[in-house]
ZAKOLTOR-343081 format. One record per residue (C-alpha): residue in one letter; residue number from 1; y, z, x. Coordinates in steps of 0.2 Angstrom, whole numbers, plus 2048, in hexadecimal, padded with zeros to 3 digits. Last residue first. Layout:
REC/residu/num/py/pz/px
REC/A/NUM/Y/Z/X
...
This chain:
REC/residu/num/py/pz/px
REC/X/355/3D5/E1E/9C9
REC/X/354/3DD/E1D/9B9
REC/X/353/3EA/E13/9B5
REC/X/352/3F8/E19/9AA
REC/X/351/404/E0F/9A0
REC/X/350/418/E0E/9A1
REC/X/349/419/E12/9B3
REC/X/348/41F/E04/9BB
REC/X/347/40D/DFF/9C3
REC/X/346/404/E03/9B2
REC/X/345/40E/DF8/9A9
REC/X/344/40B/DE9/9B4
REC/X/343/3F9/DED/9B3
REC/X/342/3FA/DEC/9A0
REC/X/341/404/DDE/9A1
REC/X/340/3F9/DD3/9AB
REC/X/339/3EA/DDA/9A5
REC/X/338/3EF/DD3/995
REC/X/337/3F3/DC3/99C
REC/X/336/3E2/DC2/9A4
REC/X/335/3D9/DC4/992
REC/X/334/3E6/DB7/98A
REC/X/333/3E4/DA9/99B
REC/X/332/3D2/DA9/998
REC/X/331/3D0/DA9/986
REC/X/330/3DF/D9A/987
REC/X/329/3D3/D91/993
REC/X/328/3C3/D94/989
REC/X/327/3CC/D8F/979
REC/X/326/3C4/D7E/978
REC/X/325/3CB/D6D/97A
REC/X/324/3D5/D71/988
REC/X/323/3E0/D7F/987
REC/X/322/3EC/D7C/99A
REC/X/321/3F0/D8B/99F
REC/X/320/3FB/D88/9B0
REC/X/319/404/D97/9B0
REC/X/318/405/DA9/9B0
REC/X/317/414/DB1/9B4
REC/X/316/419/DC2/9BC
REC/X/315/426/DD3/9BD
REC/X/314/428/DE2/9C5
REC/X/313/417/DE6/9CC
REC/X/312/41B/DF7/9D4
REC/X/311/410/DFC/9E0
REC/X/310/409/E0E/9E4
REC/X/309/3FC/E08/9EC
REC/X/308/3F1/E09/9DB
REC/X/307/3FC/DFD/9D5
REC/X/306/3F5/DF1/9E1
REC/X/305/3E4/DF3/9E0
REC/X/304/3E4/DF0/9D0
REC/X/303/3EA/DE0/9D2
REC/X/302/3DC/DDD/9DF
REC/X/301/3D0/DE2/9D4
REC/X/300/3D5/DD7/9C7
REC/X/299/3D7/DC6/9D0
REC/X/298/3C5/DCB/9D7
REC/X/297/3C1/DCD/9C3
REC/X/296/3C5/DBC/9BF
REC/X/295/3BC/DB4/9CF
REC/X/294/3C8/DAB/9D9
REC/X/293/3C7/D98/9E0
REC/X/292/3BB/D8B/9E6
REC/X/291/3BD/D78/9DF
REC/X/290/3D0/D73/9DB
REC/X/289/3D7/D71/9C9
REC/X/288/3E7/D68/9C5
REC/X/287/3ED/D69/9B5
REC/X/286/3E2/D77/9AE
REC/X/285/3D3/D72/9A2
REC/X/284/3C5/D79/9AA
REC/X/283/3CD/D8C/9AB
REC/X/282/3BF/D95/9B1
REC/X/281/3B4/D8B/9B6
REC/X/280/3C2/D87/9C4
REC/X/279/3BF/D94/9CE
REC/X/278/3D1/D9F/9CB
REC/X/277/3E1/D9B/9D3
REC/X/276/3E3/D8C/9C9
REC/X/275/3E8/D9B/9BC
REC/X/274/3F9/D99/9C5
REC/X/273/400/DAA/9C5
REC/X/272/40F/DAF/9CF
REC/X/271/411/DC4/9D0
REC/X/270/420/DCD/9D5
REC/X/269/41D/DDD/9E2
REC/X/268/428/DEB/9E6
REC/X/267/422/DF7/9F2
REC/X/266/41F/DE7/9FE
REC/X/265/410/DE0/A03
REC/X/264/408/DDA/A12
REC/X/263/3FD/DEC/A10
REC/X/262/3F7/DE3/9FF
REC/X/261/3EE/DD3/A05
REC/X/260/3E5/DDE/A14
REC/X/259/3DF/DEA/A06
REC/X/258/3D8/DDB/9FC
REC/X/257/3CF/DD5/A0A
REC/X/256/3C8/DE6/A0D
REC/X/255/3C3/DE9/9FC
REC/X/254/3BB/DD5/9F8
REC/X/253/3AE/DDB/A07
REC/X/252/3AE/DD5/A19
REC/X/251/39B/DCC/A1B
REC/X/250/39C/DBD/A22
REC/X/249/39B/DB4/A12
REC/X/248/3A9/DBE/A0D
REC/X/247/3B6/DBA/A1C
REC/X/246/3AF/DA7/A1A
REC/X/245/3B7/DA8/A06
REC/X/244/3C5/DB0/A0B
REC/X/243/3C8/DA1/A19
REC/X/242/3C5/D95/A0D
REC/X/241/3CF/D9C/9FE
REC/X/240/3DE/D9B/A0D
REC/X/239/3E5/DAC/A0C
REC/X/238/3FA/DA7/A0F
REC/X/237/408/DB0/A17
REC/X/236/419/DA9/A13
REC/X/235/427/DB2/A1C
REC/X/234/41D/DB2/A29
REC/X/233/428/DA9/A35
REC/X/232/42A/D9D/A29
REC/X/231/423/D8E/A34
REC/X/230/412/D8E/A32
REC/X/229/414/D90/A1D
REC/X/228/41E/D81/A1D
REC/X/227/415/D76/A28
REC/X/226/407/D79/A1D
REC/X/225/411/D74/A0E
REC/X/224/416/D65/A17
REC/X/223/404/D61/A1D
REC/X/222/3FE/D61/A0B
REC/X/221/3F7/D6F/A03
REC/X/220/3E5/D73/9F9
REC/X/219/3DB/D82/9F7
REC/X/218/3E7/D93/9F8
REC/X/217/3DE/DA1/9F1
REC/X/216/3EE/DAC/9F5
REC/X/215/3FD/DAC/9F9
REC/X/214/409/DB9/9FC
REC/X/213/41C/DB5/9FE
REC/X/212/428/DBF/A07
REC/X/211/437/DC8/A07
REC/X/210/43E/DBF/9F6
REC/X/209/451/DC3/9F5
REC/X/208/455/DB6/9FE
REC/X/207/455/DAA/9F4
REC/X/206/44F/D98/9FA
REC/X/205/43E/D9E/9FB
REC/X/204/43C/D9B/9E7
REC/X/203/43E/D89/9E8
REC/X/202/431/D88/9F5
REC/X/201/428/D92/9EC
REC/X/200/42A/D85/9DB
REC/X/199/426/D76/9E3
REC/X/198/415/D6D/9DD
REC/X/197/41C/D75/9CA
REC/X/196/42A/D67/9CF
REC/X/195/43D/D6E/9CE
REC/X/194/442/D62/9DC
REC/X/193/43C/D52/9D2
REC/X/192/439/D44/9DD
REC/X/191/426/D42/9DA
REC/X/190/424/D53/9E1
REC/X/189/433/D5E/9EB
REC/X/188/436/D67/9F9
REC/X/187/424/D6D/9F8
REC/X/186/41C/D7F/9F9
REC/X/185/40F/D80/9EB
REC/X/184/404/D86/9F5
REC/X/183/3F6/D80/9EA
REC/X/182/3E6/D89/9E2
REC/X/181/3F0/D96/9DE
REC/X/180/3F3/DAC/9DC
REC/X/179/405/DAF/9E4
REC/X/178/40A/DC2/9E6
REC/X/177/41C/DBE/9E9
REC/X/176/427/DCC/9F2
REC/X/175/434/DD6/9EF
REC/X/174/448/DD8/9F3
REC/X/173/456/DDD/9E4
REC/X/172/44E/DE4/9D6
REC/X/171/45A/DDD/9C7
REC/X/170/462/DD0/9CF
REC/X/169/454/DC9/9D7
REC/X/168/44B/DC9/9C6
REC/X/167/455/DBD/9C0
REC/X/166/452/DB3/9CF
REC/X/165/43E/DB4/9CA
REC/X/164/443/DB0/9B9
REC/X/163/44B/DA0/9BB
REC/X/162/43C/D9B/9C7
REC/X/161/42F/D9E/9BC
REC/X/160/42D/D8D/9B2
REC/X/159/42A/D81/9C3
REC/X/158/414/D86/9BF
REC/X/157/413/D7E/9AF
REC/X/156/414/D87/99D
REC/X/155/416/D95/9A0
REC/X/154/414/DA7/99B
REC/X/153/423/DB3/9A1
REC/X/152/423/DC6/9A5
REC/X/151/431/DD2/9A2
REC/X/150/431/DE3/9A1
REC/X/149/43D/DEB/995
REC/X/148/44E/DF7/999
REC/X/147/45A/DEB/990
REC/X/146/45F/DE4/9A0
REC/X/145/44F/DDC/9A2
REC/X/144/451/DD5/992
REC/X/143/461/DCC/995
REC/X/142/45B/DC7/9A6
REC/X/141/44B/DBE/9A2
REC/X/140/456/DB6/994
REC/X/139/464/DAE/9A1
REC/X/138/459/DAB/9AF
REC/X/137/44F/DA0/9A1
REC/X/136/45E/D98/99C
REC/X/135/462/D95/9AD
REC/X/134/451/D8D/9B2
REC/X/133/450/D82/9A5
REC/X/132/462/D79/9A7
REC/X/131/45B/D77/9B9
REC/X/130/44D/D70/9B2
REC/X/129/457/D63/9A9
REC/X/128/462/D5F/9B7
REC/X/127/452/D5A/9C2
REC/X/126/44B/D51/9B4
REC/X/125/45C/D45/9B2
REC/X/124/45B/D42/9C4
REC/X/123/44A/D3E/9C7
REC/X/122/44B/D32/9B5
REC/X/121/45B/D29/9BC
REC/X/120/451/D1B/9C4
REC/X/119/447/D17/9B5
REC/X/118/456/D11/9AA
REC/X/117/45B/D06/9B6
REC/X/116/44C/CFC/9B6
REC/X/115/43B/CF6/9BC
REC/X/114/442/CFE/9CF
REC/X/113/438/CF2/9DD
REC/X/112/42C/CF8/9E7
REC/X/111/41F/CF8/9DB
REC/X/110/412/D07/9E2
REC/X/109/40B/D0A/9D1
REC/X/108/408/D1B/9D3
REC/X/107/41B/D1D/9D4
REC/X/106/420/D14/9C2
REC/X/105/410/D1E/9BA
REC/X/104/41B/D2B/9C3
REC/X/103/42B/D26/9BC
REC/X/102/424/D24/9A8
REC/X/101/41B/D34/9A8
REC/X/100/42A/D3B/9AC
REC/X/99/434/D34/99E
REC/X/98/427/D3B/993
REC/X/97/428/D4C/998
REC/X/96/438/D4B/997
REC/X/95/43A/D4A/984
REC/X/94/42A/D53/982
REC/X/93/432/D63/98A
REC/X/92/442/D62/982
REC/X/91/439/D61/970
REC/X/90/42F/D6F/975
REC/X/89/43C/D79/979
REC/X/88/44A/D73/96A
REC/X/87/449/D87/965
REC/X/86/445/D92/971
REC/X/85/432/D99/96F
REC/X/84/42D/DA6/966
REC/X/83/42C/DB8/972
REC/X/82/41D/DBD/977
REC/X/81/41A/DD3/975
REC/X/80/410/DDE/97E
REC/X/79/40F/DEF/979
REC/X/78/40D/DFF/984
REC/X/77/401/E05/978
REC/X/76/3F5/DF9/97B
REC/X/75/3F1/DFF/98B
REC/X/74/3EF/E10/986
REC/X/73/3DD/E0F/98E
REC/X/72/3E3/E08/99F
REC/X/71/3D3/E0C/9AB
REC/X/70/3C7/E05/99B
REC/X/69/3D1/DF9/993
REC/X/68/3D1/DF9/981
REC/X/67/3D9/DEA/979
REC/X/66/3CC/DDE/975
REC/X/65/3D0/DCC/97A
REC/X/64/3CF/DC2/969
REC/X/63/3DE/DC1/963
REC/X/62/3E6/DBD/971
REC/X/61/3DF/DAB/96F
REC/X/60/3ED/DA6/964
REC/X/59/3F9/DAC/970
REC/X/58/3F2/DA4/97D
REC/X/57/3F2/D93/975
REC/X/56/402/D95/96F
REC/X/55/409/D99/980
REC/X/54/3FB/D8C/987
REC/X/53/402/D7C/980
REC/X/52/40D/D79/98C
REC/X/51/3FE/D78/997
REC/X/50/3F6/D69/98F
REC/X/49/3FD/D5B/99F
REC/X/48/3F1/D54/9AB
REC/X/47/3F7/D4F/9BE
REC/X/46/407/D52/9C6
REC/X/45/411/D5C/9B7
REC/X/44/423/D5A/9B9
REC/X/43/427/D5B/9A6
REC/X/42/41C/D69/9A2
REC/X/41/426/D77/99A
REC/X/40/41E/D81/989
REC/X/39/428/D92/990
REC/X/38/425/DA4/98A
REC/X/37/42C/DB1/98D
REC/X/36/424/DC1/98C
REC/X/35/42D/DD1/988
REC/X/34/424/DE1/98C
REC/X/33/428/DF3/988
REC/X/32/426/DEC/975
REC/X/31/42D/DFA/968
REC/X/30/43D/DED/966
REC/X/29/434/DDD/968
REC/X/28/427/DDE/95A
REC/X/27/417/DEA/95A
REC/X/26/408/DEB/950
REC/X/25/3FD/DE3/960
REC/X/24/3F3/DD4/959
REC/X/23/3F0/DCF/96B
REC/X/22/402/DC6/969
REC/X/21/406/DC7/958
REC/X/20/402/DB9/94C
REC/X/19/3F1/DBE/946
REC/X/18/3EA/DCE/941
REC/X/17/3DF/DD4/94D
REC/X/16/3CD/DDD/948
REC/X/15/3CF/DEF/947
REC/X/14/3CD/DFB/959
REC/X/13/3DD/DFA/95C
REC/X/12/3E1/E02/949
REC/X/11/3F3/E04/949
REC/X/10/3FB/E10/93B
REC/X/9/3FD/E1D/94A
REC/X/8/405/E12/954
REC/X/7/411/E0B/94B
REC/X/6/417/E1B/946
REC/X/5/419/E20/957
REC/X/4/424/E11/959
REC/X/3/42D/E15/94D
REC/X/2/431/E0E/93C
REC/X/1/444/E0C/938
């Protein structure tokens, strides 16, 4: 069996990629100290669909993101690697798709009567299915956790983490959520369906295990959602995009914000990442984009910013990729999915980051 080291030393990172591995890295699951999982899931999408598309998307995109990093230069070394999707996913994930599509064009309608039977047990039948999703992703998040490999997962639509997140309960016990969002995301439920992407912190909140949620670059909530927040007793702290934004404009730097964000964090640190988060020319095709937002590199720094506290980022998602036409979404989501890992890496000690 070829090691790892062999591996290495035959690679040429600065050669163009080869296609079909993720970031064209020469390494498959076994020398991988990341597993990525991916999940093609939009069924409770609000708005546009596309981002089921992005795993692939993503990973053909990868490609292109060069993989020298200039605080992390062994990055690549780590290795990263996307694992294929399950088999029947996509299939599941138009299935239900398309009866959702069918009870909201049914709710936008505002008909008061039910057209038929068949329509009234749509809610119902979702809800079961994404519960069916979350277990099985619970199931392989903690399979490869407990194999000793970092675990991150690449949606899809935003309800996709949840599994994980409690699978990650069990491994670390208490942390904290690192939210990056243009929505709250803190409903009881969207549409009727309880496992909604509109919903998936409050879903989160109902373990325990998770000390506190972060958010930040929030843009748009309803009254519940703010209630919500209000009401949590600071469980859920929130840095409006407004309020970061008049902080800036009044002169308080991106360095002291960012230090303020990180002392309300744990030693242990999970990161949720809807790229809706970011300004909005910077991923033009995602479902349900909002004006304002994060620059890509403030999103950085303050990462960095984290592991350099002594941090530990033990696991993320990012969500919400929607390709578009072009591959500017995908470019987007690849290049800060590599910093994702590489970052994640660094803060569990499997890379280095220099100061």
């Amino acid at each position: 069996m070829v090691s790892k080291e062999e591996i290495i030393a035959k690679f040429d990172p600065n050669g163009p990629s080869v296609p079909g591995n993720l970031f064209g890295l020469p390494f498959g699951m076994e020398h991988s100290e990341l597993i990525i999982i991916p999940v093609p899931w939009e069924v409770t999408v609000s708005y546009k669909a596309g981002t089921a598309d992005a795993p692939k998307a993503i990973l053909e995109a990868s490609t292109q993101v060069d993989l020298f990093l200039r605080d992390i230069p062994d990055a690549w070394k780590m290795g990263m690697h996307l694992l294929p999707v399950a088999e029947g996913f996509e299939e599941e994930n138009r299935k239900f798709r398309d009866l959702a599509i069918k009870y909201i064009q049914w709710l936008e309608s505002n008909e008061e009567e039910w057209i038929t039977d068949n329509l009234k047990v749509i809610p119902n039948a979702i809800n079961e299915i994404c519960e069916k999703l979350n277990i099985f992703i619970k199931s392989q998040a903690s399979a490869y956790l407990n194999s000793g490999k970092m675990v991150a997962l690449l949606g899809g639509d935003h309800s996709t983490p949840l599994g994980y997140i409690n699978a990650l309960t069990e491994k670390f016990g208490s942390f904290a959520i690192l939210q990056f969002d243009a929505h709250a995301d803190l409903r009881a439920s969207y549409e009727d369906f309880n496992y909604s992407h509109a919903s998936i912190m409050y879903n989160v909140l109902k373990n325990p295990n998770i000390s506190r949620l972060v958010q930040v670059g929030i843009r748009d909530l309803c009254e519940e959602e703010s209630a919500f927040i209000n009401n949590s007793n600071g469980r859920v702290l929130t840095y409006f995009d407004e309020d970061i934004k008049r902080a800036v404009f009044e002169g308080v730097t991106w360095s002291t914000i960012c230090k303020e964000i990180i002392s309300q964090l744990p030693e242990l640190v999970y990161i949720s990442f809807d790229i809706d988060g970011l300004d909005p020319k910077l991923c033009p095709n995602t479902g349900t984009p909002v004006p304002g937002g994060l620059e890509y590199n403030q999103v950085i720094y303050l990462i960095k910013e984290i592991v350099r506290s002594g941090r530990a980022i033990i696991g993320f998602d990012l969500n919400e990729v929607s390709p578009g036409e072009d591959e500017w979404d995908a470019n987007v989501g690849a290049r800060l999915l590599y910093q994702l890992g590489s970052l994640m890496g660094a803060s569990m000690g499997r890379l280095h980051l220099i100061d």
